[in-house]
C-alpha angles and dihedrals in degrees: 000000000000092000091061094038089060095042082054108045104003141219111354125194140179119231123215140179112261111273137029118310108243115223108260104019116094114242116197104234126196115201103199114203133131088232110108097243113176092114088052124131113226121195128169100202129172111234128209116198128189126167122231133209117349142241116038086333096067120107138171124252117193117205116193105225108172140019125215124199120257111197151159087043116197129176108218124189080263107046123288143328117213146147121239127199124177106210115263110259091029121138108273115234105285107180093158094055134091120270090018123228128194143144138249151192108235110188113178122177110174089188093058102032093232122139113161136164127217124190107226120194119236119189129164110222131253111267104253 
């Protein structure tokens, strides 16, 4: 699990540039870990959550609802190298609505043993 994954590789982080990424324009992205990635399966996705039922009967469903591109895909000595773009006209990152959409960075490698989520913030920008 997540616990073993950490004790083995480490801690593991996405670096962005600074701001929100904008739909249709392409962002360079950096995943930092000490897991050897270069078999690893790399998918920006939207996410809807809403919650069902209530009490200790409630429980979470995540809905995939969009999908961006990841491309240009490269393995460094510290984790992977990649560009990111959501698709123009796609929902902006809404973690206060309900339900709550946002998108995320979703890197799997089985070889490795490596699955990892990054938040990724998607802002539309301001009319000009």
């Amino acid at each position: 699990g997540p616990l073993r994954q950490y004790r083995r590789y480490g801690a593991s982080r996405l670096k962005l540039p600074p701001g929100p990424v904008e739909p249709g324009r392409a962002v360079f992205a950096e995943l930092e870990a000490g897991a050897d990635l270069a078999r690893a399966e790399v998918t920006l996705r939207c996410v809807r959550e809403t919650v069902e039922g209530s009490g200790k009967h409630q429980r979470i469903v995540r809905e995939q609802i969009g999908l961006g591109t990841v491309a240009d895909r490269q393995a460094t000595t510290t984790g992977l190298q990649f560009t990111l773009e959501a698709p123009p006209g796609g929902p902006g990152t809404d973690l206060s609505g309900r339900p709550a959409v946002y998108w995320e960075v979703f890197v799997s490698d089985q070889a490795a043993e490596f699955e990892a989520f990054f938040l990724v913030p998607v802002y539309p920008s301001a009319p000009r």
